[in-house]
Structure formats: C-alpha cells, structure tokens
Backbone as JSON, one array per atom type, in Angstrom:
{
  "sequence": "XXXXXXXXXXXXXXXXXXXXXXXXXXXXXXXXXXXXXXXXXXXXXXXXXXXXXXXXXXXXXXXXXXXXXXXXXXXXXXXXXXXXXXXXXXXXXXXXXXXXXXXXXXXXXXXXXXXXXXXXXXXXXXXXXXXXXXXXXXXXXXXXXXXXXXXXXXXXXXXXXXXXXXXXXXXXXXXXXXXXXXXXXXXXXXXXXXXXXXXXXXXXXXXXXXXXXXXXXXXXXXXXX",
  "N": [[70.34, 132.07, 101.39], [71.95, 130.79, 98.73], [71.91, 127.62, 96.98], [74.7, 127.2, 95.37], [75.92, 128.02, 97.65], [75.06, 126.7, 99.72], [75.79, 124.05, 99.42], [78.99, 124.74, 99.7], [78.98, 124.54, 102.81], [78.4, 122.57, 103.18], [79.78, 120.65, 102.27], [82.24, 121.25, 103.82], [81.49, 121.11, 106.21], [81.32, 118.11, 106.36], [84.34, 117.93, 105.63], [84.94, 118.58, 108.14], [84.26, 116.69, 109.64], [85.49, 114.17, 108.92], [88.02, 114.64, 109.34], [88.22, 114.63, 112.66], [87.66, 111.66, 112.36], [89.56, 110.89, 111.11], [91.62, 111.9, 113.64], [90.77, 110.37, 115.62], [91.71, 107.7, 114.23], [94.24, 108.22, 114.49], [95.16, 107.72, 116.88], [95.22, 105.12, 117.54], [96.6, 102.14, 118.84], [97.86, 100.42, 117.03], [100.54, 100.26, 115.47], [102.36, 100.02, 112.53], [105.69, 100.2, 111.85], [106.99, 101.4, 108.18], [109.5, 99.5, 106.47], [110.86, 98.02, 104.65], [111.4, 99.85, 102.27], [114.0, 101.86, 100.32], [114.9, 104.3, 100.92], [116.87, 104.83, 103.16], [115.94, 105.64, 105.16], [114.54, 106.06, 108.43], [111.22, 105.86, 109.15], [110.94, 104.35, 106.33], [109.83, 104.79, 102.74], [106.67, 103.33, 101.39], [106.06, 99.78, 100.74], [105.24, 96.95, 98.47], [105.92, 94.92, 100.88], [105.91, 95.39, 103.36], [103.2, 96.71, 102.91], [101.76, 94.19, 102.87], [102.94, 92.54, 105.43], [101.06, 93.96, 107.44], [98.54, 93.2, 106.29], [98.31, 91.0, 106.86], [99.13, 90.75, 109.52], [96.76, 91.91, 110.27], [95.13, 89.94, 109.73], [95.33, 88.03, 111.08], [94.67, 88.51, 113.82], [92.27, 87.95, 113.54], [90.63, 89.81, 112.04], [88.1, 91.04, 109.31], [87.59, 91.09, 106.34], [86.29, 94.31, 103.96], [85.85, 94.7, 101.22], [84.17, 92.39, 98.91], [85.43, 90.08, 96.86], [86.42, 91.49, 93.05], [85.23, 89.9, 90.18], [87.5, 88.68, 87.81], [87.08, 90.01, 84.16], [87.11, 89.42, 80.58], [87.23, 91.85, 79.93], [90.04, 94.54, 77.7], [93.04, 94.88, 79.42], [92.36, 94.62, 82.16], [92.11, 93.56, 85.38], [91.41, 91.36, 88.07], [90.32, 92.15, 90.83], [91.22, 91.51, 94.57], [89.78, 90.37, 97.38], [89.3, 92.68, 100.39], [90.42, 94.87, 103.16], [90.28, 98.35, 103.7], [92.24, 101.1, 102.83], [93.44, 104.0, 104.06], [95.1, 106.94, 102.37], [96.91, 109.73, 102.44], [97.42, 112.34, 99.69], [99.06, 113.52, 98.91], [100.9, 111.12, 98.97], [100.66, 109.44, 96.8], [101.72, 109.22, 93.99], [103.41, 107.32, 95.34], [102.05, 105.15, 96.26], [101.56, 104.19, 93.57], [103.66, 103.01, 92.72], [104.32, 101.05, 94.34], [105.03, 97.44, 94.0], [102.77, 95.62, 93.35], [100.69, 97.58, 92.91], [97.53, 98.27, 91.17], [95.56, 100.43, 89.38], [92.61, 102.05, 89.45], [91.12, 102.52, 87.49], [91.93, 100.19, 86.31], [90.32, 98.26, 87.37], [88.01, 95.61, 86.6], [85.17, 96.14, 86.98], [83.51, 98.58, 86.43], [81.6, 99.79, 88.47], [81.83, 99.07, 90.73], [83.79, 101.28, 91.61], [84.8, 102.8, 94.28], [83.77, 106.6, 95.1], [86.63, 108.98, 95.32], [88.62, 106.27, 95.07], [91.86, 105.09, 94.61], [92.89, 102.82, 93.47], [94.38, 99.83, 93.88], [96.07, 97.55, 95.95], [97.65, 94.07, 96.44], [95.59, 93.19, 99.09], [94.44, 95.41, 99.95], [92.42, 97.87, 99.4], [92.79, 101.47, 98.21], [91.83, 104.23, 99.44], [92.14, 107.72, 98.74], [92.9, 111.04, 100.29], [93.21, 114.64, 101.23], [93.66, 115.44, 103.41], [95.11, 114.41, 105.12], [96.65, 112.09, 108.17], [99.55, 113.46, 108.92], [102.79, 113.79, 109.97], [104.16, 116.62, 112.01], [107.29, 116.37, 111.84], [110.42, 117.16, 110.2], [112.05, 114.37, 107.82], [108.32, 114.75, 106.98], [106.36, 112.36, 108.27], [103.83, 110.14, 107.07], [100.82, 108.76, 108.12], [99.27, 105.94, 107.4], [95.93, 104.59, 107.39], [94.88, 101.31, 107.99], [91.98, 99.45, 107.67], [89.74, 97.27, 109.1], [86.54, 95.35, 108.94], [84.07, 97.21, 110.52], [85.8, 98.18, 112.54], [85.87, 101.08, 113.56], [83.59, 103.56, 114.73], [80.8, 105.53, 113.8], [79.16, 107.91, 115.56], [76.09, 109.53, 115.57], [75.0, 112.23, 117.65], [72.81, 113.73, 116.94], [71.67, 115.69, 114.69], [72.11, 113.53, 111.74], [72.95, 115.3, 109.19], [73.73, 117.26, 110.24], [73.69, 120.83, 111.91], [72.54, 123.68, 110.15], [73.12, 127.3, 110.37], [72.14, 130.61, 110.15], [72.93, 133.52, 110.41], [71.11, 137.11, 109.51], [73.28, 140.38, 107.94], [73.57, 142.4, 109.86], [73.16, 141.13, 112.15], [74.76, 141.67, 114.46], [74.02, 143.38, 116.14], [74.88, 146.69, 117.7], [77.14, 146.22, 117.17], [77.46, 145.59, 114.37], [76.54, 148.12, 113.11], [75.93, 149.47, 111.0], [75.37, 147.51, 108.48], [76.79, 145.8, 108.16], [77.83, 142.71, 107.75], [77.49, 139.36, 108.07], [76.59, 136.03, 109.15], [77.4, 132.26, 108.86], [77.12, 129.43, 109.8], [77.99, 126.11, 111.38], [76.47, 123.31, 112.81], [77.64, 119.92, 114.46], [76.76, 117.65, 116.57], [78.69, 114.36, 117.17], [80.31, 111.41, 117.83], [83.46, 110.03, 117.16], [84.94, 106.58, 117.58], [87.24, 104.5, 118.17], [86.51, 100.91, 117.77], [87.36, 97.97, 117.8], [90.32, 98.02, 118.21], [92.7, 96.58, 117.2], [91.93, 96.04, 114.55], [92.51, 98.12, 112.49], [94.65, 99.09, 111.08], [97.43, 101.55, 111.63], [100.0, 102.6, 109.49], [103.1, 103.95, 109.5], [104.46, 105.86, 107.54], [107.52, 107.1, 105.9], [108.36, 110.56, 104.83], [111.14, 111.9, 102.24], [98.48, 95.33, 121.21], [96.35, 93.85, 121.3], [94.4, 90.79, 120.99], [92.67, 91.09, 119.52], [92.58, 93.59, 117.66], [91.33, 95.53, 115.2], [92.5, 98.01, 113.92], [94.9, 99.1, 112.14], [98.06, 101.42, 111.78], [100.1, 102.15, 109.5], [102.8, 103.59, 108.93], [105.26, 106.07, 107.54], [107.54, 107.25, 105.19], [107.74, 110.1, 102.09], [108.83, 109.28, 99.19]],
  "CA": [[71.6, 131.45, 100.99], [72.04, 130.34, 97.53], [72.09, 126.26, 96.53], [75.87, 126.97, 95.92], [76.49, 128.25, 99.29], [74.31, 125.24, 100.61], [76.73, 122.76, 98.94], [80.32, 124.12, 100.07], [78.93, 124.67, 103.87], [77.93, 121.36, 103.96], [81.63, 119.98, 102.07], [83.08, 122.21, 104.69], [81.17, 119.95, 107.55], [81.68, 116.91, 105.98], [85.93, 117.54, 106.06], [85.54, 118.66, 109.67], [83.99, 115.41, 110.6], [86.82, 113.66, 108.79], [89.04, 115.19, 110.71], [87.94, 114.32, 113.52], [87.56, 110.77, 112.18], [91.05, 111.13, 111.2], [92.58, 111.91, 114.74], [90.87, 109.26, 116.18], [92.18, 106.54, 113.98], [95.68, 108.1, 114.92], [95.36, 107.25, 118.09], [95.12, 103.5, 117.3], [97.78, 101.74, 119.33], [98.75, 99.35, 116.86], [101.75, 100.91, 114.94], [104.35, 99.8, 112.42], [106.83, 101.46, 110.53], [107.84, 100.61, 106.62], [111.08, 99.41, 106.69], [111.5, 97.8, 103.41], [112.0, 100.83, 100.78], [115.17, 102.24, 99.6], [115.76, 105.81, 101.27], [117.69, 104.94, 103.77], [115.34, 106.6, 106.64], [113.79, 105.15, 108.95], [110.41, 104.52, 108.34], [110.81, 104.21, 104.66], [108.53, 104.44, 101.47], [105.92, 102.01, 101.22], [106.46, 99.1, 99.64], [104.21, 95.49, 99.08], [106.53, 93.77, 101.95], [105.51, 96.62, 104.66], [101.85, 96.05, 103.28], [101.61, 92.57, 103.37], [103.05, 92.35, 106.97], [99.49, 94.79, 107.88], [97.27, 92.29, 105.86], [98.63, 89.05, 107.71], [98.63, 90.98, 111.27], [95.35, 91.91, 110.44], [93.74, 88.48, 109.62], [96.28, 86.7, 112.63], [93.86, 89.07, 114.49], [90.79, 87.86, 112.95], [90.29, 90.99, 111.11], [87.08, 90.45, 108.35], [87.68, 92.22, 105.01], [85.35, 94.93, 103.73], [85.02, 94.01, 99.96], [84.29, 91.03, 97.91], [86.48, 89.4, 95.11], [85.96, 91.62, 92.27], [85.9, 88.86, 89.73], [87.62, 89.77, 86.37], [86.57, 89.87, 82.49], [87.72, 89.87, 79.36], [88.02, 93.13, 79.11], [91.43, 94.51, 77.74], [93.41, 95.71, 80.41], [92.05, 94.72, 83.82], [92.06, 92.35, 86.48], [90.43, 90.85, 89.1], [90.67, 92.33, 92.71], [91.06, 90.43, 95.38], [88.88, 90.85, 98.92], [89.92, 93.61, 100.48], [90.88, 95.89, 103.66], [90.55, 99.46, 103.26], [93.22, 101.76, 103.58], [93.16, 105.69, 103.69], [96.17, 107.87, 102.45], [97.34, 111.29, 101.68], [97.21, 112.37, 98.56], [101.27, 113.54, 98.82], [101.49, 109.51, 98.76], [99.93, 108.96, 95.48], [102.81, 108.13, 93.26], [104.53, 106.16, 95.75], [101.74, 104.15, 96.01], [101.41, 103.44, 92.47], [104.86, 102.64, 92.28], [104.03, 99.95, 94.44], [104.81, 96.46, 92.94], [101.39, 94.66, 93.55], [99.76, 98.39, 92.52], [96.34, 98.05, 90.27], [94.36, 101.38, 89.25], [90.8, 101.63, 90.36], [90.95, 102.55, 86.39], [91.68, 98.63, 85.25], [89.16, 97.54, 88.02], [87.24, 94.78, 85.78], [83.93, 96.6, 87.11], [83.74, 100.2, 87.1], [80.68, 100.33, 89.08], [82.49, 98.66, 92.2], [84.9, 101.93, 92.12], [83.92, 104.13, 95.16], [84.63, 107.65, 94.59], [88.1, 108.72, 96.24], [89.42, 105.18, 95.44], [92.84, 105.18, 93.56], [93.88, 101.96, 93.13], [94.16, 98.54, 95.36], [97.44, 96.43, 96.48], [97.19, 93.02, 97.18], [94.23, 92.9, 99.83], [93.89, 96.56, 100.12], [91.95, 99.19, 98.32], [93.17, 102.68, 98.9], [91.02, 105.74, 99.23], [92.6, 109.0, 99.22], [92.35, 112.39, 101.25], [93.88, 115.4, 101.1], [94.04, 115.64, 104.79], [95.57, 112.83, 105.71], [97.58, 112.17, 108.86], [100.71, 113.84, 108.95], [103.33, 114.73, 111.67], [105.16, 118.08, 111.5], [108.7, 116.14, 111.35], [111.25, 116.88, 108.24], [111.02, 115.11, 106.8], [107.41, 114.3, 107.27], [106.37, 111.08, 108.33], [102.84, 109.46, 106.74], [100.57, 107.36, 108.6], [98.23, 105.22, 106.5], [95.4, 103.78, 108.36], [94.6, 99.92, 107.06], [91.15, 99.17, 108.35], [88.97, 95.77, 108.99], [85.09, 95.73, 109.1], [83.81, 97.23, 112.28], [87.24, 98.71, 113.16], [85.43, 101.92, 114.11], [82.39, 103.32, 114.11], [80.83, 106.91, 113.9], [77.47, 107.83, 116.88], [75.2, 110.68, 115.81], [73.68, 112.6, 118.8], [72.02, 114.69, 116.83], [71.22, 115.11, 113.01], [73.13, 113.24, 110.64], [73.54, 115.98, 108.53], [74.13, 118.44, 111.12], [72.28, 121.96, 111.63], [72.75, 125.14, 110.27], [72.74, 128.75, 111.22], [72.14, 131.85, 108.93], [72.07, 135.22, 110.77], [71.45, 137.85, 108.66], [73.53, 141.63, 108.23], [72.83, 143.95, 111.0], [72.29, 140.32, 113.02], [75.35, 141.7, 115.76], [73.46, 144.76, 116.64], [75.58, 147.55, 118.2], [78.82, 146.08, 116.7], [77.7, 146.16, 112.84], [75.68, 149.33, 112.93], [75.65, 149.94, 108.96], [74.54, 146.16, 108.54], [77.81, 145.27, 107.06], [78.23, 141.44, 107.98], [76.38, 138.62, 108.57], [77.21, 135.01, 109.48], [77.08, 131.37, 108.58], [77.72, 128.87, 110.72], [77.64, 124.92, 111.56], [76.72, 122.19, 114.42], [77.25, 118.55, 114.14], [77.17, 116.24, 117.39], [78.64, 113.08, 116.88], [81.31, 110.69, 118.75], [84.06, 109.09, 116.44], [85.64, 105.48, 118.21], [88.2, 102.86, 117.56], [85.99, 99.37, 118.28], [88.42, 96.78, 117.73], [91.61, 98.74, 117.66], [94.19, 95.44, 115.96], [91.48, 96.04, 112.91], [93.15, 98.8, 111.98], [96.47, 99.58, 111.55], [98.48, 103.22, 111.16], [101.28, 102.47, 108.41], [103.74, 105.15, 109.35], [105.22, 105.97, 105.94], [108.02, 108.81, 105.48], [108.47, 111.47, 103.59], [112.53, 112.22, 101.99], [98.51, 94.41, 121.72], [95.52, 93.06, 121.96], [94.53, 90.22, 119.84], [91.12, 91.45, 118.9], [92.14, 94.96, 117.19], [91.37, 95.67, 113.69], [93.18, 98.94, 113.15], [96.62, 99.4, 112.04], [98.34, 102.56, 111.34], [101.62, 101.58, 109.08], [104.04, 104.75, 109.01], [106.53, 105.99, 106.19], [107.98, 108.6, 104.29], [107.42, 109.96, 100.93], [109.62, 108.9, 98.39]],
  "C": [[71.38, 130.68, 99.7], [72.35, 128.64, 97.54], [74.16, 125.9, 96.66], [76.56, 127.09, 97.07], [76.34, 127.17, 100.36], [76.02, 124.15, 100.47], [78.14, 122.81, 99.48], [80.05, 124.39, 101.55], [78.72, 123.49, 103.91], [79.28, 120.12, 103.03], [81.96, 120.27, 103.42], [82.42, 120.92, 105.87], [81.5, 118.55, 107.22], [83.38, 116.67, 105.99], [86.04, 117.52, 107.41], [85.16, 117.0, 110.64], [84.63, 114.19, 110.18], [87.73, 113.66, 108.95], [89.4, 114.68, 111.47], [87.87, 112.75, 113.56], [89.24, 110.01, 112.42], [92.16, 111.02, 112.46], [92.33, 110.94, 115.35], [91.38, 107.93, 115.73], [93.4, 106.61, 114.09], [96.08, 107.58, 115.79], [95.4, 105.73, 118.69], [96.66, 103.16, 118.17], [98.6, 100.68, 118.32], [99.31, 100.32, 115.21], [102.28, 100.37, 113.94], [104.44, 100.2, 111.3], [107.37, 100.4, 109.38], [109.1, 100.48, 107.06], [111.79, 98.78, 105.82], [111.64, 98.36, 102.27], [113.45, 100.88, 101.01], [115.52, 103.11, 99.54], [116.72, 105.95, 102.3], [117.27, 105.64, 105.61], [115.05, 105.5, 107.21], [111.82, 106.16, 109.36], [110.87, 104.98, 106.88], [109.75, 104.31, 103.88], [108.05, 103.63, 101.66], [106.08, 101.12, 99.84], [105.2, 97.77, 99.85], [104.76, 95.11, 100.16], [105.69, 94.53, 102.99], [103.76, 96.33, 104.07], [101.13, 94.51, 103.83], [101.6, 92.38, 104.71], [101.68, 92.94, 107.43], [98.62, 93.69, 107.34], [97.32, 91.01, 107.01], [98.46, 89.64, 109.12], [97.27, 91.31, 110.97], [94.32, 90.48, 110.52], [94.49, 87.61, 110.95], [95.25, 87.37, 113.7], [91.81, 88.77, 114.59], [89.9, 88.79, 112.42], [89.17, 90.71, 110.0], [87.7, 91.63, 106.9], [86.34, 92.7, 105.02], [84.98, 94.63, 102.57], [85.07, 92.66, 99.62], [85.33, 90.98, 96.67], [85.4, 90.34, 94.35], [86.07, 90.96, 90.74], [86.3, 89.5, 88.27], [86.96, 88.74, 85.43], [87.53, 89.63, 82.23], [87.81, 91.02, 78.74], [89.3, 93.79, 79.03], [92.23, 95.84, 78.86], [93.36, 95.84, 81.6], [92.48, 93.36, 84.33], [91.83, 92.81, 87.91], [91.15, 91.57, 90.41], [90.31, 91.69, 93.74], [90.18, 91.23, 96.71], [89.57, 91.83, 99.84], [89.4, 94.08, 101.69], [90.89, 96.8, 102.83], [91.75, 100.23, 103.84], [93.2, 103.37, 103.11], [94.79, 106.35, 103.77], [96.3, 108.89, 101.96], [97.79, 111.49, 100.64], [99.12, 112.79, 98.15], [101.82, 112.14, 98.3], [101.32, 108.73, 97.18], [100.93, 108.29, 94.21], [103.59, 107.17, 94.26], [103.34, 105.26, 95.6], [101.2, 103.25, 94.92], [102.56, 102.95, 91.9], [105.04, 101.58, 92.99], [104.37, 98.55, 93.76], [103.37, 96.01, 92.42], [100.47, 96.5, 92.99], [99.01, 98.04, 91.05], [95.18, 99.47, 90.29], [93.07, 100.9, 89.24], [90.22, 101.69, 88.22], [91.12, 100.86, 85.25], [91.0, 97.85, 86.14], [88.06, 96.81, 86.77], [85.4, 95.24, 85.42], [84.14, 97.73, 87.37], [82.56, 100.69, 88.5], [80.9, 99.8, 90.95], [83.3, 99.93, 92.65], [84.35, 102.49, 92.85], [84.75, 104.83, 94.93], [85.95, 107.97, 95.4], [89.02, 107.41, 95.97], [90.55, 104.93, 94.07], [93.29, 104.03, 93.17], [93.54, 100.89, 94.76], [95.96, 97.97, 95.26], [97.28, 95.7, 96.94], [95.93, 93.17, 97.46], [93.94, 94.1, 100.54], [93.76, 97.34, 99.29], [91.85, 100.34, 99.14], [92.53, 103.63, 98.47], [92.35, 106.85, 99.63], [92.31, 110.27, 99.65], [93.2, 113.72, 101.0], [94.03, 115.76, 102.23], [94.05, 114.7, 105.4], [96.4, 112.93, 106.86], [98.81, 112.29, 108.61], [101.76, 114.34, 110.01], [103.93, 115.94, 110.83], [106.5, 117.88, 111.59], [109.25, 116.39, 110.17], [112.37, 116.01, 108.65], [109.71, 114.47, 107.38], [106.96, 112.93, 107.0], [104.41, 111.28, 108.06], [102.27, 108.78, 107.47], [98.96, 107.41, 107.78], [97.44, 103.91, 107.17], [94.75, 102.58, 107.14], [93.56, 99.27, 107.83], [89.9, 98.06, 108.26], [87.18, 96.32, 109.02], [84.54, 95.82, 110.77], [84.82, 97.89, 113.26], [86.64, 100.02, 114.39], [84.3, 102.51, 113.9], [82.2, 105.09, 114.78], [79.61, 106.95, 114.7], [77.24, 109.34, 116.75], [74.55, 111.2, 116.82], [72.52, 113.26, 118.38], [71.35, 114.57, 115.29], [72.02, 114.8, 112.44], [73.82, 114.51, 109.66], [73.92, 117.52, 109.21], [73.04, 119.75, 110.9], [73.2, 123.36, 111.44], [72.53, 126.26, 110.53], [72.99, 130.02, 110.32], [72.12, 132.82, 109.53], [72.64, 136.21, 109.49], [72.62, 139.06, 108.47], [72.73, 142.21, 109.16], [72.86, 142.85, 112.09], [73.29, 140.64, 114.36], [74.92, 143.18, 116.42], [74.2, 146.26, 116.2], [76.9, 147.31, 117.42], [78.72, 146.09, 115.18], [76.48, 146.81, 112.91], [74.88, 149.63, 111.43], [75.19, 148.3, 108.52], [75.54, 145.53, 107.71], [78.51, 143.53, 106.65], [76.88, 140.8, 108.61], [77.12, 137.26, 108.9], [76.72, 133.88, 109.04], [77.63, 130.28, 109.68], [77.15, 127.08, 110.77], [77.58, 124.03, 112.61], [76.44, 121.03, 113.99], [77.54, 117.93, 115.59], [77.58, 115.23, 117.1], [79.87, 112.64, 117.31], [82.11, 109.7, 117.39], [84.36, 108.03, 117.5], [86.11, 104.39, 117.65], [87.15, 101.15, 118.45], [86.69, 98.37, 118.62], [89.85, 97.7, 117.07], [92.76, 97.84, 116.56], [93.32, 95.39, 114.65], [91.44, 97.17, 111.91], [93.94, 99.8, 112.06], [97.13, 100.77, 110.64], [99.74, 102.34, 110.4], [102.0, 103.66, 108.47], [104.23, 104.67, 107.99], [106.51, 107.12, 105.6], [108.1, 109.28, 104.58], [109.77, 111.6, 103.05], [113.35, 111.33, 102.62], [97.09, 93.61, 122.31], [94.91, 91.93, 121.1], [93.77, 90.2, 119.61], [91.18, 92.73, 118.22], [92.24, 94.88, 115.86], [91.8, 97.15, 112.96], [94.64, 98.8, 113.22], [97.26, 100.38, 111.43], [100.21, 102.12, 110.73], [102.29, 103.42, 108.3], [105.16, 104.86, 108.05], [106.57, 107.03, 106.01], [107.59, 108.45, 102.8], [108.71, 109.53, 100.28], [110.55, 109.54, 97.67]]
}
C-alpha cells in the first residue's frame, strides 16, 4: 500500500471515530433552542443572545473553560480573546456564524500560534471548530445542533490501539470467489468507547436551517439562515 493510501485510510478512521463522537454528544440531555434570530421559525438562526444564555448555563453549572485569555497586541487588526468553551458546528453554519454580532476570525486572533486547525472564529466565550459532518436532523428545513462543551464534558477510552489496526488482503485473497485475482481489500478496526461525563458541560444548540446541576454539555439547536 502506497504512503498515499496510508494517509486517506487513516483520515477515513479518524471521521468514523468522529462520528461516533458526534452521536454521542447528541444524546446530551441538556437542549435549547435559538430563539432570538429573525426567520420566524422556530428554533431560529444563531445569534449572541442564544449563545450567551449556553455560556451563563454553563458556568451556573460550574462548567471550567478550555482556553486561556488570549491576550492582545498591537498588531493591526486583532483582538484579544477571551477564555473560552468550545463549540463544534457544521460547516453549512459558517456564514451565519460570522454574521454573528460578537463574531472574531481565528484570522484577527492576536496569536496565530494559539489557532487550532478547524477553528473559524470565537464569540464571546466560545471558540468554534468546524466539521463537515456535523449533527443534523433530516427535517425541512433542517435543524442544526451545535454542541458547546466545558473541560471534561466527555471523554474518549481506547481498548485497543490508539491508532487503530489495519488489514491489507491481497488480490486472489477471496479464493473461489475472485478466481482471476481481480480484487483485493482494505480494511479498518478501532475499539474505543465515546461518553458524556458531566452531561450540563455541554450543551446541543439546536440551530435551524430556512437537569442535573453538574452537566457540562449543551447542545443549542437552530436553523440556517
């Protein structure tokens, strides 16, 4: 197998176990829907008010942030980011959430070397990574949920190898069934247990498209814009 073949089999495992990361932070019980945009749905676009409310239930929870103050320069064009919740959204969301009021590109971040890759931009007291397989329902129109997550929220348990194991059989390797040796196979195994820890430390943001007082996830729900 060639170096490039190495590299997108082991992308390819790396989305499936974001996936999987993915469904379990859907399953977060703590919920709530935007409700201060300007489409008229219900949930609505995301807006600062609908984030804010997620920051403040998060810390009323005792939620910890994940980054530090990034403190600003003098260089032209930036400013300082404040301590920060992460939050993960679908890349469909991307102009709404730079249309944001409180939105700040990861591009006038004061320090470039703070940006982690994936990260578009912060609001207020969250910095947002993006996905291209982000939680989505199959409603039209389609409703968003944007998980807003504390330190410790959830946590990932290898059984096996971190980077999982692969499997090469060659042509000819199904016997009787490719005779002429016309196929061969590639294949991947990863063990590993996603789990919500402290579910109120992070919260689903439904978003649309057109109870316990220790959890640190919150999933805030909306439509696109």
């Amino acid at each position: 197998m060639t170096e490039s073949n190495r590299v997108v089999l082991a992308q390819n495992l790396a989305q499936t176990m974001d996936e999987v990361t993915r469904d379990v932070l859907a399953s977060t019980s703590s919920v709530l829907q935007c409700t201060s945009g300007t489409n008229g749905q219900t949930p609505t676009e995301l807006t600062k008010t609908d984030i804010d409310v997620v920051i403040k239930t998060l810390l009323g929870n005792d939620a910890e942030m994940i980054s530090s103050v990034i403190s600003g320069t003098d260089a032209f064009s930036t400013a300082a980011v404040r301590p920060a919740f992460f939050g993960y959204l679908d890349t469909d969301l991307l102009d709404d959430l730079e249309a944001v009021s409180s939105f700040l590109s990861s591009a006038n971040y004061p320090n470039a070397t703070r940006v982690l890759e994936d990260e578009w931009g912060s609001t207020s007291n969250v910095r947002w990574l993006y996905t291209s397989i982000g939680s989505v329902s199959s409603a039209s129109p389609a409703v968003y949920n944007n998980f807003i997550v504390g330190k410790e929220s959830y946590a990932v348990v290898h059984l096996g190898s971190e980077s999982g194991e692969f499997y090469i059989e060659p042509l000819g390797s199904a016997g009787a069934a490719d005779p002429l040796h016309q196929r061969g196979s590639v294949g991947k195994v990863s063990a590993h247990v996603k789990l919500n820890l402290i579910d109120s430390e992070a919260y689903g943001d439904s978003y649309g498209d057109g109870g316990e007082p220790e959890w640190d996830v919150e999933r805030l729900s909306g439509l696109a814009a």
